[in-house]
C-alpha positions as CSV (number, residue, x, y, z in Angstrom):
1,X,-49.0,15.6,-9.7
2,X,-50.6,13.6,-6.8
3,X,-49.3,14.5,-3.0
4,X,-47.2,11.6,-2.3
5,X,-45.5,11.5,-6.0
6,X,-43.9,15.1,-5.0
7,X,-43.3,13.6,-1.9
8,X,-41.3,10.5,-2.9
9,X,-39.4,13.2,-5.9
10,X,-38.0,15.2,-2.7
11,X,-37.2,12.8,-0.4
12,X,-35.2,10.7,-3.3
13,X,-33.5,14.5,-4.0
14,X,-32.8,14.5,-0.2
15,X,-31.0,11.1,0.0
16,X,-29.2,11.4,-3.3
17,X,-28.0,15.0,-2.1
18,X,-27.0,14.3,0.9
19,X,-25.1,11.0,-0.8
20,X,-23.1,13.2,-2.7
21,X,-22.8,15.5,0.2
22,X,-21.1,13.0,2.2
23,X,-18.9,11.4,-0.4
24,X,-17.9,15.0,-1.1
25,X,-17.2,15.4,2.4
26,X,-15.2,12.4,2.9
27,X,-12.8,13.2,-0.5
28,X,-11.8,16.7,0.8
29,X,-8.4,17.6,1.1
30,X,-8.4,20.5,3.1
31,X,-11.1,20.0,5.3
32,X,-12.6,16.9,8.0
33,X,-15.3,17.0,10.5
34,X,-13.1,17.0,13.9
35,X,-9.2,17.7,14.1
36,X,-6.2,19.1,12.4
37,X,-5.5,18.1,8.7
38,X,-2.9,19.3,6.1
39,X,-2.7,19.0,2.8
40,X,0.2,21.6,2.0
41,X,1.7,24.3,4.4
42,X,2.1,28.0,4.3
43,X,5.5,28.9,4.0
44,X,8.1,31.7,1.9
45,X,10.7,28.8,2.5
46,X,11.1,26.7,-1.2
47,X,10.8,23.6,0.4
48,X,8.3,20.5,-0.3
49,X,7.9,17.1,1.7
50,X,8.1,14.0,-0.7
51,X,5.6,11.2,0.4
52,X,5.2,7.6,-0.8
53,X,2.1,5.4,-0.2
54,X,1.5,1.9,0.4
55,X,3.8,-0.9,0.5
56,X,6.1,-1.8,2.2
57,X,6.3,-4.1,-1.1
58,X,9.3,-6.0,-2.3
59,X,8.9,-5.8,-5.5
60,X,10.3,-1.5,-5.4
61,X,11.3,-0.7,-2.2
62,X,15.0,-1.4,-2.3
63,X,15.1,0.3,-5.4
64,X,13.2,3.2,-4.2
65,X,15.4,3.9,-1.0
66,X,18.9,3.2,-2.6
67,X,17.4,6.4,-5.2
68,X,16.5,8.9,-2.0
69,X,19.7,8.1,-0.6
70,X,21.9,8.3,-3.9
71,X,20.0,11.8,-3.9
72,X,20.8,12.2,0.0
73,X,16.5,13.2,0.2
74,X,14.7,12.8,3.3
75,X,10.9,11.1,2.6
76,X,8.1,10.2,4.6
77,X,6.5,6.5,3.8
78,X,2.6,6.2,5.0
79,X,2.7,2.5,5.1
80,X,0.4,-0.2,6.3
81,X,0.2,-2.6,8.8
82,X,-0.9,-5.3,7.1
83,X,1.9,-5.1,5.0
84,X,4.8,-4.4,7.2
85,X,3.7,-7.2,9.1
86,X,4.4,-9.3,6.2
87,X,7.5,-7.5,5.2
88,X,9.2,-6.7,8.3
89,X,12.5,-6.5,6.6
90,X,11.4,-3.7,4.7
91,X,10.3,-1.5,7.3
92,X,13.3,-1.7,9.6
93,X,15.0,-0.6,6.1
94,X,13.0,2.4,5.6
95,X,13.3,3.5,9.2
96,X,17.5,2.8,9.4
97,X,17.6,4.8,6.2
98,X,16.4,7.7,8.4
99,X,13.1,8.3,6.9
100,X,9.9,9.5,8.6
101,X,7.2,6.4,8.6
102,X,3.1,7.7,8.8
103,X,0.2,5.3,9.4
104,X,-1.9,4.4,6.1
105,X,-4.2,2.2,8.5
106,X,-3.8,-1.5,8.9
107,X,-6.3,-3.4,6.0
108,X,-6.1,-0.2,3.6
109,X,-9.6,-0.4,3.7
110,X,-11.7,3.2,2.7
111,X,-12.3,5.1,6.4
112,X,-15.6,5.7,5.8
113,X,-19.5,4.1,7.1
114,X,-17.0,2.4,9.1
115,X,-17.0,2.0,13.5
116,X,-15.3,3.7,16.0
117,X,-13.6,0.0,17.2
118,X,-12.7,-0.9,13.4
119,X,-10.7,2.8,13.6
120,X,-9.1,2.3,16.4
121,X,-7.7,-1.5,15.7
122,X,-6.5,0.1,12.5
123,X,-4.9,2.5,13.5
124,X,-3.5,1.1,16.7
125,X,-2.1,-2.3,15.2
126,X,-0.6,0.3,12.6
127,X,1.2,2.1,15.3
128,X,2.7,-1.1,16.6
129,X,4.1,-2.4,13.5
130,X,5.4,1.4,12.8
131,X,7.3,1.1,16.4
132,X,8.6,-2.6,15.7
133,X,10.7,-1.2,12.9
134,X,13.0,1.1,15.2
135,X,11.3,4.4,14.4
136,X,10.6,6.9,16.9
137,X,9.7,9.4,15.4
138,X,5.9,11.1,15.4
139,X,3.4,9.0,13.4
140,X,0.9,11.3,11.1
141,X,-1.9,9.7,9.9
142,X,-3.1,9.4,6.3
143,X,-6.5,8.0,5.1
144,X,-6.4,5.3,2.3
145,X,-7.9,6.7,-0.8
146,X,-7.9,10.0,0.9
147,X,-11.1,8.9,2.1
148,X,-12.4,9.9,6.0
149,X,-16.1,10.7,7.5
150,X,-16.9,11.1,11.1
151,X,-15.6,7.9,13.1
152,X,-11.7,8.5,11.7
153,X,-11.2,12.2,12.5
154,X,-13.2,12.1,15.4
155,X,-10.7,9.0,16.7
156,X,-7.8,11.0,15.3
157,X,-8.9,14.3,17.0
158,X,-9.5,12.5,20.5
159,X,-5.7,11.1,20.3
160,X,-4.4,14.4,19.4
161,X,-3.2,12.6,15.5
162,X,-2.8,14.9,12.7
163,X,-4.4,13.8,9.0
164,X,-2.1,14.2,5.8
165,X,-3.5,14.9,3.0
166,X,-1.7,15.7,-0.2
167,X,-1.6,19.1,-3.1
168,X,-0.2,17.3,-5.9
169,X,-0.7,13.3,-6.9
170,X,1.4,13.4,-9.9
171,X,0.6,9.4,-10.7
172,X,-2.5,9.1,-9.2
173,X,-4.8,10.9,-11.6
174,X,-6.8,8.3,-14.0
175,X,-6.4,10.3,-16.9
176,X,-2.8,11.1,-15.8
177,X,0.1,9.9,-18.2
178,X,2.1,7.4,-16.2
179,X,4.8,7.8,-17.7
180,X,7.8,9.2,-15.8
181,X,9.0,11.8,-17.7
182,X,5.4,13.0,-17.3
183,X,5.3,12.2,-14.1
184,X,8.3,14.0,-13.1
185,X,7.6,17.1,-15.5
186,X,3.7,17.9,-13.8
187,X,5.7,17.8,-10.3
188,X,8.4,19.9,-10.8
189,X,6.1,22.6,-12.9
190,X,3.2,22.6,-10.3
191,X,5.1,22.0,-7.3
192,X,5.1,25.5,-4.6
193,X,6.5,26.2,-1.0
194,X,4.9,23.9,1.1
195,X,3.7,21.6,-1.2
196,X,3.0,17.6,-0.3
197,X,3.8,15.5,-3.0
198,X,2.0,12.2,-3.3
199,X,3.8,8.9,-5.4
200,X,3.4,5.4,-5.2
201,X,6.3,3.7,-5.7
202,X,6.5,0.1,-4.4
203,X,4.6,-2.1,-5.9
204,X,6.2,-3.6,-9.3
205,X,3.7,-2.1,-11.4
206,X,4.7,1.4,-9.7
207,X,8.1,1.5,-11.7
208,X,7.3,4.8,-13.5
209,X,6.8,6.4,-10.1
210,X,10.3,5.1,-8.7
211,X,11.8,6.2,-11.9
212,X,10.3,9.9,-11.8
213,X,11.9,10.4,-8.3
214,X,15.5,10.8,-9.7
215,X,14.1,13.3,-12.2
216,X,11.7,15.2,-9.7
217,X,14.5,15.9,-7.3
218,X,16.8,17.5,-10.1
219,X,14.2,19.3,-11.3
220,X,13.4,20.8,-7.8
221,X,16.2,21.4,-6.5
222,X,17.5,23.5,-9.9
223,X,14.3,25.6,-9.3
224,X,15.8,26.2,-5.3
225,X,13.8,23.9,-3.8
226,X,14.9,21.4,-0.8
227,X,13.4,18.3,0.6
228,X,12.3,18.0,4.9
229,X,10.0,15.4,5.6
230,X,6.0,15.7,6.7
231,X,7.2,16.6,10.4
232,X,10.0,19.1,8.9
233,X,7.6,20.8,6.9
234,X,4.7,21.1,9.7
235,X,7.2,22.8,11.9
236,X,7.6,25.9,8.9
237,X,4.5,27.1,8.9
238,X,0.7,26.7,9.2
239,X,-1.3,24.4,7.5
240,X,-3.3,25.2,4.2
């Protein structure tokens, strides 16, 4: 084989690998480049944090909140800005309800290959449309997709921001059966101390998810569990 054929082999092995490398990288739960992240916590304590992403959306969210508080269950919404701009109803709801409200970034674009301006006017114009709801609580951050690199950990680390990831995405999974009952049965079975549960369950084709939430609290709570929100559950124990 001539010189520059083995060449052109290994440096096409060198891009694709480090391709995968970095998309790798970028999908991790429990590990980023720069800064804290969590995607469960260490704890004895039977306690989990419930989290729903996306949205505010009218099509679910009423329906969604008048189900945590029928169930008197603290949750924490990672929401974006684009959206609570539009819905600015929804979000002083969520926040008078007493919930905690994260950033899910402003365009729900994937945080990746992406500047260190386009980060920060995400994030930032997040923040202000979390704060125009009423909440004052802190403001965790999680990626859209799960998805972060260099320029959004690095912004996050800077600004002293946590990352949330997740340990169980009980209707996220492709091959996942949406239905609720399923939904609801995979929680409460692999659900542990410390665990962060991630549902969508705003958007009108989320009913399943808003439907499992009645079903995952029961179930928890008869196997001793309890409910705090991302904050609550930060303040237990260390992150894993």
């Amino acid at each position: 084989m001539r010189k520059w054929v083995v060449v052109a082999v290994v440096a096409v092995l060198v891009v694709v690998g480090t391709a995968v490398g970095g998309w790798r990288l970028a999908s991790a739960r429990t590990f980023q480049l720069f800064g804290d992240l969590t995607s469960a916590v260490e704890t004895d304590q039977r306690v989990v944090a419930l989290t729903f992403d996306d949205g505010p959306d009218p099509a679910g969210t009423a329906d969604l909140l008048r189900t945590l508080a029928d169930k008197d269950v603290p949750a924490t919404f990672y929401l974006t800005g684009r959206e609570l701009v539009a819905h600015p109803d929804l979000g002083r709801a969520i926040a008078a309800a007493g919930h905690e409200i994260g950033n899910h970034s402003f365009s729900h674009r994937r945080m990746v290959l992406v500047t260190s301006d386009f980060v920060a006017d995400e994030v930032e114009r997040t923040d202000a449309a979390i704060r125009a709801t009423g909440y004052t609580g802190p403001i965790t951050f999680r990626p859209p997709y799960g998805k972060k690199l260099v320029a959004l950990p690095h912004y996050l680390a800077r600004h002293d921001r946590r990352t949330v990831m997740w340990d169980l995405e009980p209707d996220s999974s492709p091959e996942a059966d949406k239905s609720a009952e399923a939904i609801a049965r995979s929680t409460v079975e692999q659900a542990r101390p410390g665990s962060i549960i991630l549902l969508h369950g705003m958007y009108a084709n989320r009913k399943s998810s808003r439907d499992a939430v009645g079903p995952i609290v029961d179930g928890l709570r008869a196997k001793g569990f309890r409910f705090v929100t991302v904050s609550g559950l930060l303040a237990l124990g260390s992150a894993r």
